[in-house]
PDBQT receptor file of N, H, CA, C and O in Angstrom, charges set to zero:
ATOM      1  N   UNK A   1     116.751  92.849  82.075  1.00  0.00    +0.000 N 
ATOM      2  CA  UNK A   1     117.758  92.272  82.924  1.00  0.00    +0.000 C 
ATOM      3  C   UNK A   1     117.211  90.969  83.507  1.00  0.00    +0.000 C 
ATOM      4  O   UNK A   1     116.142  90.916  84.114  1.00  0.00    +0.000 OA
ATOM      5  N   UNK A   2     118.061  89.854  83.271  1.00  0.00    +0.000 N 
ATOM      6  H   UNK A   2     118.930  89.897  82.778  1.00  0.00    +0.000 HD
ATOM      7  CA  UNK A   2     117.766  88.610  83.843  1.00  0.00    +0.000 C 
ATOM      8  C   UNK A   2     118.657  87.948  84.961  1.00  0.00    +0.000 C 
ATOM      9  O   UNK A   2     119.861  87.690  84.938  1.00  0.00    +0.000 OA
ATOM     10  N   UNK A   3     117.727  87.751  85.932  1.00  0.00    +0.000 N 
ATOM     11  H   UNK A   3     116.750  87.961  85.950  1.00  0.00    +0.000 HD
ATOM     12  CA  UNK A   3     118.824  87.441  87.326  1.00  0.00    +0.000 C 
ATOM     13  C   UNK A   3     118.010  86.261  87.885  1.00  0.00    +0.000 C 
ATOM     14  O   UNK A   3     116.978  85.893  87.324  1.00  0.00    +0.000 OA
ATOM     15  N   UNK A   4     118.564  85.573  89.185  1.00  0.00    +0.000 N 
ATOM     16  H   UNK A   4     119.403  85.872  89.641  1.00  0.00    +0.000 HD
ATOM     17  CA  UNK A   4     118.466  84.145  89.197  1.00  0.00    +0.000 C 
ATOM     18  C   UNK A   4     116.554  84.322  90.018  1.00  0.00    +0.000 C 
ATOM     19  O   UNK A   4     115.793  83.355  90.038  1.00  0.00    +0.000 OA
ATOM     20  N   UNK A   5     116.269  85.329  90.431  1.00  0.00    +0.000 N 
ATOM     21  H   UNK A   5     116.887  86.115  90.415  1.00  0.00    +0.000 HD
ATOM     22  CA  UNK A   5     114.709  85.455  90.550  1.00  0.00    +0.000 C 
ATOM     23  C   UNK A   5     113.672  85.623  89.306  1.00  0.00    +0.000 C 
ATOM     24  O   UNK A   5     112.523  85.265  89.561  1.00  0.00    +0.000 OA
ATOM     25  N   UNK A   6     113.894  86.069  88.126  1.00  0.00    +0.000 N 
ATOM     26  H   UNK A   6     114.828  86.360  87.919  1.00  0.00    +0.000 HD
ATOM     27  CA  UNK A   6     113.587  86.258  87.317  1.00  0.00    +0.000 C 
ATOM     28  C   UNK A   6     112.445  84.906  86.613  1.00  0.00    +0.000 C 
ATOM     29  O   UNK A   6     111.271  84.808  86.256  1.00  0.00    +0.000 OA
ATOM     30  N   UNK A   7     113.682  84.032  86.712  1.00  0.00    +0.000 N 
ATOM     31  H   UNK A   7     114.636  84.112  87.002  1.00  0.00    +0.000 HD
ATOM     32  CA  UNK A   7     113.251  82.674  86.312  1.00  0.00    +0.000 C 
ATOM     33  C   UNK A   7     111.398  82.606  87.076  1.00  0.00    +0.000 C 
ATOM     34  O   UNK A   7     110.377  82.393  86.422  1.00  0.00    +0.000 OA
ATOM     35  N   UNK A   8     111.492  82.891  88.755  1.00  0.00    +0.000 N 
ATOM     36  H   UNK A   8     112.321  83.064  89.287  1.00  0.00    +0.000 HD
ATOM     37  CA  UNK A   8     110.561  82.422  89.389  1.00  0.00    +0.000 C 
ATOM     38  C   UNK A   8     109.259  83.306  88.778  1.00  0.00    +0.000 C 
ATOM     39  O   UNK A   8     108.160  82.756  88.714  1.00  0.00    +0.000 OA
ATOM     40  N   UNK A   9     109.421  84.614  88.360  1.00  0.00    +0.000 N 
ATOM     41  H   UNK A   9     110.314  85.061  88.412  1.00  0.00    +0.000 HD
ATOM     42  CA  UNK A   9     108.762  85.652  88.165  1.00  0.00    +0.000 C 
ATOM     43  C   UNK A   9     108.066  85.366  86.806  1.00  0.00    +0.000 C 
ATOM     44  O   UNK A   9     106.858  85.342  86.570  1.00  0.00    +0.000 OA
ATOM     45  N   UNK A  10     108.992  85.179  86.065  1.00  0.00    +0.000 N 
ATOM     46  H   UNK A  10     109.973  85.198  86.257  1.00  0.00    +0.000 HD
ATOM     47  CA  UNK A  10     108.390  84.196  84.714  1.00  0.00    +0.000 C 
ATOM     48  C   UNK A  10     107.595  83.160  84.879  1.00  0.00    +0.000 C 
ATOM     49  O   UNK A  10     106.421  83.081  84.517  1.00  0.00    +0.000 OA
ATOM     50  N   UNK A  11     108.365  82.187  85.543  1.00  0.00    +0.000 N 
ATOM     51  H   UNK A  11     109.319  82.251  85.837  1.00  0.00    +0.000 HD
ATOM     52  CA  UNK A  11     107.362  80.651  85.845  1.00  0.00    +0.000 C 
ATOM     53  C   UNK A  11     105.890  80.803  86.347  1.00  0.00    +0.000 C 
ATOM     54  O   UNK A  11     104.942  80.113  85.974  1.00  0.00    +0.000 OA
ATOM     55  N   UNK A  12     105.858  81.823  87.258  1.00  0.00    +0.000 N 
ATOM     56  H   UNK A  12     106.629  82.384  87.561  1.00  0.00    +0.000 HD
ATOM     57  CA  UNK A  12     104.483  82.531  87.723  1.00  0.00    +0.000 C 
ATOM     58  C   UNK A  12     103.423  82.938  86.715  1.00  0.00    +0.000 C 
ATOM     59  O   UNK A  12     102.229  82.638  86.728  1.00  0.00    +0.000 OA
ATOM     60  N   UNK A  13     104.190  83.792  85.705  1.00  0.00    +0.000 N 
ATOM     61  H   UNK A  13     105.160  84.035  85.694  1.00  0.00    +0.000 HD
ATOM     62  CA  UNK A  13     103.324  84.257  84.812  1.00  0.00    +0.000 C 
ATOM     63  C   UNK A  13     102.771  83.675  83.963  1.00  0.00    +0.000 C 
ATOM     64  O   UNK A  13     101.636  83.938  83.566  1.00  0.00    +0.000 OA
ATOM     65  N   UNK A  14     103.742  82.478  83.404  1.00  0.00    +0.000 N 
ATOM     66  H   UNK A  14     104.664  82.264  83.726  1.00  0.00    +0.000 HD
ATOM     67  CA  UNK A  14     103.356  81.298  82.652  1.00  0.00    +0.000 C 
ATOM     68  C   UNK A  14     102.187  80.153  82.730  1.00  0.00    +0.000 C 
ATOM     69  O   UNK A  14     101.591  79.544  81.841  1.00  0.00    +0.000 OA
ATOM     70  N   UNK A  15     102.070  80.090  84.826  1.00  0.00    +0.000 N 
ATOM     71  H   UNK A  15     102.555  80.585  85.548  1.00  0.00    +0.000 HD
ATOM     72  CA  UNK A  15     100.968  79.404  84.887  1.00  0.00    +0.000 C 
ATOM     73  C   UNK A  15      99.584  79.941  84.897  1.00  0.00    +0.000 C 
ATOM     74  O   UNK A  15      98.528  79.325  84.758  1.00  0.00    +0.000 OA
ATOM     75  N   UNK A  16      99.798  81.247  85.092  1.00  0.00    +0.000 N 
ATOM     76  H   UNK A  16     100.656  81.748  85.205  1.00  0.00    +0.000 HD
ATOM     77  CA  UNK A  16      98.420  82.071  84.907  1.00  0.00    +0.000 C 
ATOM     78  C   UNK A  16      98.324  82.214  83.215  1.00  0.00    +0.000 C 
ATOM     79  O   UNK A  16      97.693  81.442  82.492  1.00  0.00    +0.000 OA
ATOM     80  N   UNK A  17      99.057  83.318  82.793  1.00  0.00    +0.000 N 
ATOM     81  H   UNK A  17      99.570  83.945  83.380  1.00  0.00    +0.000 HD
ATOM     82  CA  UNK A  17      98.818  83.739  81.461  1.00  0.00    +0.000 C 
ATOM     83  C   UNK A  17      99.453  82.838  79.987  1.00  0.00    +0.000 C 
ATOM     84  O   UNK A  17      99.456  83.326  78.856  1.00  0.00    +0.000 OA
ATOM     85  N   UNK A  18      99.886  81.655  80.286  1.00  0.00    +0.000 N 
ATOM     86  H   UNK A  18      99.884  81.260  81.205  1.00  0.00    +0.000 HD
ATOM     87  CA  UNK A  18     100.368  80.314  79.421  1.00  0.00    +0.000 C 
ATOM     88  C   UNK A  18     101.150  81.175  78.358  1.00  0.00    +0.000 C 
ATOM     89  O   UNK A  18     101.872  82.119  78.674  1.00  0.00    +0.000 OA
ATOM     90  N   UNK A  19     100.949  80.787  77.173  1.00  0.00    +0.000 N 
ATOM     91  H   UNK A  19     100.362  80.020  76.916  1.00  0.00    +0.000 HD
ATOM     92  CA  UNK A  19     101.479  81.436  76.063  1.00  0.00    +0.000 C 
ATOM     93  C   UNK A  19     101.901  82.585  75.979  1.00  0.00    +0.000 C 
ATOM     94  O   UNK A  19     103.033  82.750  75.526  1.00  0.00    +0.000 OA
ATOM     95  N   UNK A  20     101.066  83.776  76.415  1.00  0.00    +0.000 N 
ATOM     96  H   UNK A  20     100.146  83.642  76.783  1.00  0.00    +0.000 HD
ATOM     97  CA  UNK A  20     100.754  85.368  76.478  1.00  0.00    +0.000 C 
ATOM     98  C   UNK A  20     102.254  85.583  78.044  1.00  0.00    +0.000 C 
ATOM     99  O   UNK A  20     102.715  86.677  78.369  1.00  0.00    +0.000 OA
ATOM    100  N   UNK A  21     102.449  84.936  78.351  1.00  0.00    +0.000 N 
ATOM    101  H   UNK A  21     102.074  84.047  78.087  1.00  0.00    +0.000 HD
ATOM    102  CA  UNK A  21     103.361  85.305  79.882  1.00  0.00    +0.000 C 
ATOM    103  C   UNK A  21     104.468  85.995  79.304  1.00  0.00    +0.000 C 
ATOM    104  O   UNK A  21     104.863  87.005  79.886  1.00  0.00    +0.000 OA
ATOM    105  N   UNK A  22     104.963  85.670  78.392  1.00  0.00    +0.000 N 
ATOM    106  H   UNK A  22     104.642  84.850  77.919  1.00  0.00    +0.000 HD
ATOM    107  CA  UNK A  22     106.165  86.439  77.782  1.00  0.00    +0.000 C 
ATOM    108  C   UNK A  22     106.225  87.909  77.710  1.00  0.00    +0.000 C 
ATOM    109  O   UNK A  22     106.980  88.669  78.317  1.00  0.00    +0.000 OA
ATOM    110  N   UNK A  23     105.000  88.258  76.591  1.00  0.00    +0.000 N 
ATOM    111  H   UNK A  23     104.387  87.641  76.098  1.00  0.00    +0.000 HD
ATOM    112  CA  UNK A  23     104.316  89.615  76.137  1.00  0.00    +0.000 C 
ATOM    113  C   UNK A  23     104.072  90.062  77.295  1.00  0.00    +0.000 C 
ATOM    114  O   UNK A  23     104.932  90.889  77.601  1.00  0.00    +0.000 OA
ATOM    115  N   UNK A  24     103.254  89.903  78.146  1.00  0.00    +0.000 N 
ATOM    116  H   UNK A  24     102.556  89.232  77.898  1.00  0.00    +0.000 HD
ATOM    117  CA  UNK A  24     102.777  90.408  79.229  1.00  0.00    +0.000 C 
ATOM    118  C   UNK A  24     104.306  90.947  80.120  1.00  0.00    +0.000 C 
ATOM    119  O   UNK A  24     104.325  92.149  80.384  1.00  0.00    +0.000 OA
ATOM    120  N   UNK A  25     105.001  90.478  80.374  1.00  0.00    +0.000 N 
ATOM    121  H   UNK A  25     104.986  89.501  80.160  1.00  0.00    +0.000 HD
ATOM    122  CA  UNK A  25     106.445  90.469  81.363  1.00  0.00    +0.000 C 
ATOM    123  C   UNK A  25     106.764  91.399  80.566  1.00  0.00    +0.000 C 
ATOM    124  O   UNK A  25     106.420  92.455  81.096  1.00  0.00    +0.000 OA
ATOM    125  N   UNK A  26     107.428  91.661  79.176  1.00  0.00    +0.000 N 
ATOM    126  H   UNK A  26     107.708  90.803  78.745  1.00  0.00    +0.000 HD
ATOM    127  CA  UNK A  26     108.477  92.120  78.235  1.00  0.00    +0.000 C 
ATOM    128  C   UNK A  26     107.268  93.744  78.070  1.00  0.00    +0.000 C 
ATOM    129  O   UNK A  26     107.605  94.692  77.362  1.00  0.00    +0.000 OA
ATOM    130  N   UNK A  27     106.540  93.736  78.502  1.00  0.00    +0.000 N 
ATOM    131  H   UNK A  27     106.266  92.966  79.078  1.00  0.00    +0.000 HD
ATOM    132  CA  UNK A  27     105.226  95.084  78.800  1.00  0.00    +0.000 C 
ATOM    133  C   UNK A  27     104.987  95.928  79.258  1.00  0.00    +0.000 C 
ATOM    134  O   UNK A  27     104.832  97.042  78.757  1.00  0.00    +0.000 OA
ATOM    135  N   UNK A  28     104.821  95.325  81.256  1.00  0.00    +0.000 N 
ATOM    136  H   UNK A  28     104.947  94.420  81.663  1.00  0.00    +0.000 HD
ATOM    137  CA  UNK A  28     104.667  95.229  81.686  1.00  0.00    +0.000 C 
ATOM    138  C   UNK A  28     105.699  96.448  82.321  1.00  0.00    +0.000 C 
ATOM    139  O   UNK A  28     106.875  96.128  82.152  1.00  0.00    +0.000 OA
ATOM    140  N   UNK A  29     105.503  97.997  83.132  1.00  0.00    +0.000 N 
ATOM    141  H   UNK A  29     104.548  98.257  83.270  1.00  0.00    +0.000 HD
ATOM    142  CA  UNK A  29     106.687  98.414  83.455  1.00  0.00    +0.000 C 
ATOM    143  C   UNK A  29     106.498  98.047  85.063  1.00  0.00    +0.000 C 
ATOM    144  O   UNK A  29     107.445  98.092  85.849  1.00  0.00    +0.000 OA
ATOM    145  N   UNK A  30     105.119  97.670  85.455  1.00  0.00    +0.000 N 
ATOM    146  H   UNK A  30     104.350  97.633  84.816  1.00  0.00    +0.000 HD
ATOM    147  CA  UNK A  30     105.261  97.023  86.676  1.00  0.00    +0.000 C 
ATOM    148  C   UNK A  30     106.030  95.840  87.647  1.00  0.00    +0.000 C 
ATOM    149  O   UNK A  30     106.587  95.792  88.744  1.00  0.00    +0.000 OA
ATOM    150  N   UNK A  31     105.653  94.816  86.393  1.00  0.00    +0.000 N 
ATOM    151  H   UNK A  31     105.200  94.855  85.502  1.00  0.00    +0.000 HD
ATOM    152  CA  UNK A  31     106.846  93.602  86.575  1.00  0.00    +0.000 C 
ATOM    153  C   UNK A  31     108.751  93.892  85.891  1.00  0.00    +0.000 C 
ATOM    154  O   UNK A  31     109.703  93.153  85.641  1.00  0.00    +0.000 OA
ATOM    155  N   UNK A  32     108.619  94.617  85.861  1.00  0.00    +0.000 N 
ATOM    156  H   UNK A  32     107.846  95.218  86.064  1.00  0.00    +0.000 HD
ATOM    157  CA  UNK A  32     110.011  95.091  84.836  1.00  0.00    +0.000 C 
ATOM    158  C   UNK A  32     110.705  95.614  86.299  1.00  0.00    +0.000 C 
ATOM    159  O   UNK A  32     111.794  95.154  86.642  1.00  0.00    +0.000 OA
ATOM    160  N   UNK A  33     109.907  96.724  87.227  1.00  0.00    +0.000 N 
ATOM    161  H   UNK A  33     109.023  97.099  86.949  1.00  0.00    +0.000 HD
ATOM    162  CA  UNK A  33     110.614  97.169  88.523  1.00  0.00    +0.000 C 
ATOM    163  C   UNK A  33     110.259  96.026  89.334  1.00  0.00    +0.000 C 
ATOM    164  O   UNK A  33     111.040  95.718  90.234  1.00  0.00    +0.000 OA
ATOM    165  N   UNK A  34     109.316  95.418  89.178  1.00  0.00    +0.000 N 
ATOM    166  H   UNK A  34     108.682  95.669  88.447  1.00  0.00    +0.000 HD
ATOM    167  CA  UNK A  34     109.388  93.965  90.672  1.00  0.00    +0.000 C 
ATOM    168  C   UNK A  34     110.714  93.292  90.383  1.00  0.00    +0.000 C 
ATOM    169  O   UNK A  34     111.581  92.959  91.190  1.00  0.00    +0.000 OA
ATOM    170  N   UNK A  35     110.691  93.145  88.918  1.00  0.00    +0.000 N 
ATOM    171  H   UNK A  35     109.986  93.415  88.262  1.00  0.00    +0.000 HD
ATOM    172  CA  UNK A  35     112.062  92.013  88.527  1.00  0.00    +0.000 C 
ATOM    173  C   UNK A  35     113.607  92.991  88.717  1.00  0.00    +0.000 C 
ATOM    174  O   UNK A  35     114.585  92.424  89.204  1.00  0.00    +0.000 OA
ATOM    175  N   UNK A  36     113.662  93.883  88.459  1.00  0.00    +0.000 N 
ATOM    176  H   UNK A  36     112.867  94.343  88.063  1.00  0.00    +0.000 HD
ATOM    177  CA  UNK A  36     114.589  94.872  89.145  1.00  0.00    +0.000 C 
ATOM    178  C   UNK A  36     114.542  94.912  90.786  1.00  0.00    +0.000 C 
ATOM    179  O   UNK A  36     115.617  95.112  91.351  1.00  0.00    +0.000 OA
ATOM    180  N   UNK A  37     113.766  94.794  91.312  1.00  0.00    +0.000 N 
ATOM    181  H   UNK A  37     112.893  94.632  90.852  1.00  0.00    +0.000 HD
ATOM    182  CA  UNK A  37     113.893  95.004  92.641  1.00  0.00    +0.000 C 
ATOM    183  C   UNK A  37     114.034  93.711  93.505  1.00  0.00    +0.000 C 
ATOM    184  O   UNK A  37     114.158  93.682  94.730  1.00  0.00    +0.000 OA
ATOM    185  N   UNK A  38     114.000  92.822  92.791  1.00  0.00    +0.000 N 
ATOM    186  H   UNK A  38     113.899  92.846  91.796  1.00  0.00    +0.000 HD
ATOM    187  CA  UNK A  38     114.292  91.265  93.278  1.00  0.00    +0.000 C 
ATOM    188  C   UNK A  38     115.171  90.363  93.204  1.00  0.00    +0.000 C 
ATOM    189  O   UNK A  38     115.290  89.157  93.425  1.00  0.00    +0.000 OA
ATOM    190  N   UNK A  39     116.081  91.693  92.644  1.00  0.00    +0.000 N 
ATOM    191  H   UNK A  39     115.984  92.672  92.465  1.00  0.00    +0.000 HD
ATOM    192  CA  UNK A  39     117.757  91.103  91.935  1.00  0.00    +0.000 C 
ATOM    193  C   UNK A  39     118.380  90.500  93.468  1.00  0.00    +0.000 C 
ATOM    194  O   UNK A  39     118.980  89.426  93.436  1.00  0.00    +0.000 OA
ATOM    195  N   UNK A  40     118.243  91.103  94.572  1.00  0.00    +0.000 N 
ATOM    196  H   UNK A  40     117.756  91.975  94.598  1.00  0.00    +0.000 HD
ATOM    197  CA  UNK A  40     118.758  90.256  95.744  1.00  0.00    +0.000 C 
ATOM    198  C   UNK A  40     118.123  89.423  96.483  1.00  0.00    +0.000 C 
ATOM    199  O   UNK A  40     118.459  89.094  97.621  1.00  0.00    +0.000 OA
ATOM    200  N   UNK A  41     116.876  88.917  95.690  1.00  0.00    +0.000 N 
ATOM    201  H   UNK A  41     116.603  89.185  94.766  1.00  0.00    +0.000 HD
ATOM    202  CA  UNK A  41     116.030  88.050  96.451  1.00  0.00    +0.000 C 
ATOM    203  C   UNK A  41     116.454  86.673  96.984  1.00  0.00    +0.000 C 
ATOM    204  O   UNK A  41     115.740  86.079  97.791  1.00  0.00    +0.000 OA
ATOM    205  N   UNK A  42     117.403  86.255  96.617  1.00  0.00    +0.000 N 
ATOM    206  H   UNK A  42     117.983  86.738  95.961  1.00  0.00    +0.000 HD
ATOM    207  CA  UNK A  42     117.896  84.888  96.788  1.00  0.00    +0.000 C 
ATOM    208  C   UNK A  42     119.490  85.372  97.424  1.00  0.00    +0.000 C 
ATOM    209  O   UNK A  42     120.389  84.568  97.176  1.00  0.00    +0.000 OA
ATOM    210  N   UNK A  43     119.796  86.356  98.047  1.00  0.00    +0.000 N 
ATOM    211  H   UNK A  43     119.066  87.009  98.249  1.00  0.00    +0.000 HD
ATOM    212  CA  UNK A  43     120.921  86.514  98.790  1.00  0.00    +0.000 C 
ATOM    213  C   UNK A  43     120.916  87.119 100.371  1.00  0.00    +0.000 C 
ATOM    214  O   UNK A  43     119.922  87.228 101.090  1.00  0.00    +0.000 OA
ATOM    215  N   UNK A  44     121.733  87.332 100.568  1.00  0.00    +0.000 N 
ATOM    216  H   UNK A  44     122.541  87.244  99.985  1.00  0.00    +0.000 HD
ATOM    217  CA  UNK A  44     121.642  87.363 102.521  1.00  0.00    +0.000 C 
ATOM    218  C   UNK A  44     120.588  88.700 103.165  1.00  0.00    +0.000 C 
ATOM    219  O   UNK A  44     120.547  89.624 102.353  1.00  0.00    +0.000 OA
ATOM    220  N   UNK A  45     119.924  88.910 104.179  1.00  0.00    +0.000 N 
ATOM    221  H   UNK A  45     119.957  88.159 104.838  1.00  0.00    +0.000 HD
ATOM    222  CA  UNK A  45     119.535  89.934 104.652  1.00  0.00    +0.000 C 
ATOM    223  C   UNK A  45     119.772  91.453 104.037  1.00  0.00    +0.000 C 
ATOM    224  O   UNK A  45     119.020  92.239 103.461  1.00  0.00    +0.000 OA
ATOM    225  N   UNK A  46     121.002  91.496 104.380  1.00  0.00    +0.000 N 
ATOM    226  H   UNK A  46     121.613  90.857 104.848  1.00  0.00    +0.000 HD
ATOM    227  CA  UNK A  46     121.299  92.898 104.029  1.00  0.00    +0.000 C 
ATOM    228  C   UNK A  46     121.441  93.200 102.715  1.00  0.00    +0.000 C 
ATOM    229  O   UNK A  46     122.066  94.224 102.441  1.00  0.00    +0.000 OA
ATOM    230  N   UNK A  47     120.934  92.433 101.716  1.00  0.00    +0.000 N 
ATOM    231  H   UNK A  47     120.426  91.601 101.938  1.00  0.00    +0.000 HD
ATOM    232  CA  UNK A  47     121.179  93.151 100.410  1.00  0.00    +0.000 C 
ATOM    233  C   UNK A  47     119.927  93.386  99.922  1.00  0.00    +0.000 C 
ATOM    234  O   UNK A  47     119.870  93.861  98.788  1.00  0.00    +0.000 OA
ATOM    235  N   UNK A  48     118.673  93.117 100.641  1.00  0.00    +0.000 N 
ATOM    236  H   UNK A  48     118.720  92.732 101.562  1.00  0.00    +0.000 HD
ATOM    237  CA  UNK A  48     117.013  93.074 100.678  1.00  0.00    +0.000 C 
ATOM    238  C   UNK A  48     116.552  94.339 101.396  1.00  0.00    +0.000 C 
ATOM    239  O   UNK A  48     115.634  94.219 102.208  1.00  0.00    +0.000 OA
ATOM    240  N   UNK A  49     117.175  95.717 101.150  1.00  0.00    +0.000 N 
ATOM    241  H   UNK A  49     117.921  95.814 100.491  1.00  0.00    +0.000 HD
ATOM    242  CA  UNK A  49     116.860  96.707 101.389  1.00  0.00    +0.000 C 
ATOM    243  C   UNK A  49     116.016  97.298 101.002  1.00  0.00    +0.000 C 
ATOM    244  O   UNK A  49     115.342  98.035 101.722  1.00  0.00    +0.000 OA
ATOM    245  N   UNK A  50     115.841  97.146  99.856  1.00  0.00    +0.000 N 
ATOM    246  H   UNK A  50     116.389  96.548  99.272  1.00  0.00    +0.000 HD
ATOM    247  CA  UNK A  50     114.926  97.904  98.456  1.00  0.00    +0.000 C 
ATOM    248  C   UNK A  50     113.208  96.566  98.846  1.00  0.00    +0.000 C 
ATOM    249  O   UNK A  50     112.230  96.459  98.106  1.00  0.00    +0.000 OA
ATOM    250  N   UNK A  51     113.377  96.014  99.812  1.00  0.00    +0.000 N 
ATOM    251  H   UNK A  51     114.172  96.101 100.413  1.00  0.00    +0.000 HD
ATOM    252  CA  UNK A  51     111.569  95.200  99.761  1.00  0.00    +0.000 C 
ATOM    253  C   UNK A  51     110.859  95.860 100.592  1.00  0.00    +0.000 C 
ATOM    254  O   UNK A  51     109.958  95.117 100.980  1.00  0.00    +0.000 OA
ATOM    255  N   UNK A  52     110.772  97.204 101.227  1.00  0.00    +0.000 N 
ATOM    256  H   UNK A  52     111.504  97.808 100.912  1.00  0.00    +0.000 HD
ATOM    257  CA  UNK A  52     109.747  97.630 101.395  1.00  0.00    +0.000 C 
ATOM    258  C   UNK A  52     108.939  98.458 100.436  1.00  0.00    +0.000 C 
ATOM    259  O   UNK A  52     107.738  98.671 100.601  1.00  0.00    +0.000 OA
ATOM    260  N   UNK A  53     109.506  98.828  99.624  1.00  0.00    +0.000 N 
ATOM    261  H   UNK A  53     110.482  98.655  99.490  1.00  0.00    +0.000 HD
ATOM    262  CA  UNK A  53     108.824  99.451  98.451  1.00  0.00    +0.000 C 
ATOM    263  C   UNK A  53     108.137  98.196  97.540  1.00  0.00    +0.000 C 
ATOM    264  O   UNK A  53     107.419  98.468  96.578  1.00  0.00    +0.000 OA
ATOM    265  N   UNK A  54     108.459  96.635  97.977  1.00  0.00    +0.000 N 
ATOM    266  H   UNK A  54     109.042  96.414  98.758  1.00  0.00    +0.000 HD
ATOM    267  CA  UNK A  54     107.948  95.974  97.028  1.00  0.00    +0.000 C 
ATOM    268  C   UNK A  54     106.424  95.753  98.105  1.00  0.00    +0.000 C 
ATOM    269  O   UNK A  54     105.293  95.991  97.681  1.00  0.00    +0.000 OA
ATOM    270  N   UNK A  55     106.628  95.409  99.096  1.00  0.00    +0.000 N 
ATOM    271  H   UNK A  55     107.547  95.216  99.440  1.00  0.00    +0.000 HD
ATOM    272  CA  UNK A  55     105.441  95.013 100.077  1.00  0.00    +0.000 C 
ATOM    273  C   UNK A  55     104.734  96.448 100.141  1.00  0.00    +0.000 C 
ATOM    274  O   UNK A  55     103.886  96.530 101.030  1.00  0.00    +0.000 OA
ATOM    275  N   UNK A  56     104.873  97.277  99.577  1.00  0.00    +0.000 N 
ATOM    276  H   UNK A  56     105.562  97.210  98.855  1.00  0.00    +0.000 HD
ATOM    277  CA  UNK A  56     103.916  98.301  99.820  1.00  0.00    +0.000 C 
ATOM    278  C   UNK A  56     103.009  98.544  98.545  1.00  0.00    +0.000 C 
ATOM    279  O   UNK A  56     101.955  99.151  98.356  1.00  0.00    +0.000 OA
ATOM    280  N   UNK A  57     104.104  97.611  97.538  1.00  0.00    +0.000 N 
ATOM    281  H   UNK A  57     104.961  97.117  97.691  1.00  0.00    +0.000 HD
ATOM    282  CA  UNK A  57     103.039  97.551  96.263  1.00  0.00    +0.000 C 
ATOM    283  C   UNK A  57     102.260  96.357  96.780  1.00  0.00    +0.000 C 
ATOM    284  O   UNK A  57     101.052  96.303  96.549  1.00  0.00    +0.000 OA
ATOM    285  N   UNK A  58     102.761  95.563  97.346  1.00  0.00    +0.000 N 
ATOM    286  H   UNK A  58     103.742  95.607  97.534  1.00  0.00    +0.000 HD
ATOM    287  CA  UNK A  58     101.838  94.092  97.335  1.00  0.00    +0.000 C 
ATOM    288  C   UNK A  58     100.577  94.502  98.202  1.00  0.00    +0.000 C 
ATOM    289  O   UNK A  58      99.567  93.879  97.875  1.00  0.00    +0.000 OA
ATOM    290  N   UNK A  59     100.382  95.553  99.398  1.00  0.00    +0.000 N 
ATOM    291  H   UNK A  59     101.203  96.059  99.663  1.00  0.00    +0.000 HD
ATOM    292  CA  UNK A  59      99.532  95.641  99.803  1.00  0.00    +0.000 C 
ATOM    293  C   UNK A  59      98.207  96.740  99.075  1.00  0.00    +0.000 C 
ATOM    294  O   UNK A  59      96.983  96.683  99.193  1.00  0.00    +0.000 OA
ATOM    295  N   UNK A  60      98.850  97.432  98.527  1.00  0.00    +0.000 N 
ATOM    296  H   UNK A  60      99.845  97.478  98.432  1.00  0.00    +0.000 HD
ATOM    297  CA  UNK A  60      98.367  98.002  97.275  1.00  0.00    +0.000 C 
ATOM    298  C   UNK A  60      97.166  97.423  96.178  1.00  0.00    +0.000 C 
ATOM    299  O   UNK A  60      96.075  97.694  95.676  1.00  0.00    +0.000 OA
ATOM    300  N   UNK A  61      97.923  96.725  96.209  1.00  0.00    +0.000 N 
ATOM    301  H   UNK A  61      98.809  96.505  96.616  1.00  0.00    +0.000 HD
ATOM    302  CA  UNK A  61      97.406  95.450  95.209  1.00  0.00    +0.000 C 
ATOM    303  C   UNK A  61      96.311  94.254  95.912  1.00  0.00    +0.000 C 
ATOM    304  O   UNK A  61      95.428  93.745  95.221  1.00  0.00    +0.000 OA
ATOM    305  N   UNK A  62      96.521  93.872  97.468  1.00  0.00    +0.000 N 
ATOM    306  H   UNK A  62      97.238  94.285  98.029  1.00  0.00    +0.000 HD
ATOM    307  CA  UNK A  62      95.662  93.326  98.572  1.00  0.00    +0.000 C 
ATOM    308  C   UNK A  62      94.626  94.215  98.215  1.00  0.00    +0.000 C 
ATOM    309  O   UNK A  62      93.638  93.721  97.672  1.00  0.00    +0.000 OA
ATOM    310  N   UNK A  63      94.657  95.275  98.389  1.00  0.00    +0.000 N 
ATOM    311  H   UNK A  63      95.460  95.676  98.830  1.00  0.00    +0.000 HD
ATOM    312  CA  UNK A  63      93.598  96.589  99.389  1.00  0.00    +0.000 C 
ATOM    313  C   UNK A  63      92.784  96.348  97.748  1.00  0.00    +0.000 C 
ATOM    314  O   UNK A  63      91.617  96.181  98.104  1.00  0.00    +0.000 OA
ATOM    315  N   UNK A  64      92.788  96.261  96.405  1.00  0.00    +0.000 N 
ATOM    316  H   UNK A  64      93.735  96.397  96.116  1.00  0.00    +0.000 HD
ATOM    317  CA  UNK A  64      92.593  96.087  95.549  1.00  0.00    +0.000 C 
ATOM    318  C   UNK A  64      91.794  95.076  94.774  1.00  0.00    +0.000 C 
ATOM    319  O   UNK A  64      91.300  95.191  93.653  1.00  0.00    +0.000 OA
ATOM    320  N   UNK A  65      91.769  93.959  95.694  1.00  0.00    +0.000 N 
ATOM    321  H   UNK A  65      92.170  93.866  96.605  1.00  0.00    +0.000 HD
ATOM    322  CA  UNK A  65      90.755  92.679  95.447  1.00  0.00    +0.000 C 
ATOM    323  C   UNK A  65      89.989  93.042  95.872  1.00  0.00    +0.000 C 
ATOM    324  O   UNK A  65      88.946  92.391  95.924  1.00  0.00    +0.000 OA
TER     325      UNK A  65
């Protein structure tokens, strides 16, 4: 599923992993639910219900470096 965050999620991957960003995304079942869960990222408050389950991966992932 491709939605207007998607683009940003890609562009990200592209500057780290260049060529390979595609494979990696289309893989990936981690980025597959970030990009599912970011379908309202670019719309008003209340449709950004579903981002605490994303910030709890992101700290996840902090606690992890």
């Amino acid at each position: 599923m491709e939605h207007s965050f998607t683009k940003n999620i890609k562009e990200i991957l592209k500057n780290i992993f260049a060529d390979k960003s595609e494979a990696i995304f289309e893989k990936s079942l981690l980025l597959q639910y970030i990009n599912l869960k970011t379908k309202s990222a670019n719309k008003g408050s209340k449709s950004r219900a579903n981002f605490a389950n994303l910030y709890a991966i992101y700290v996840i992932i902090d606690i992890l470096e």
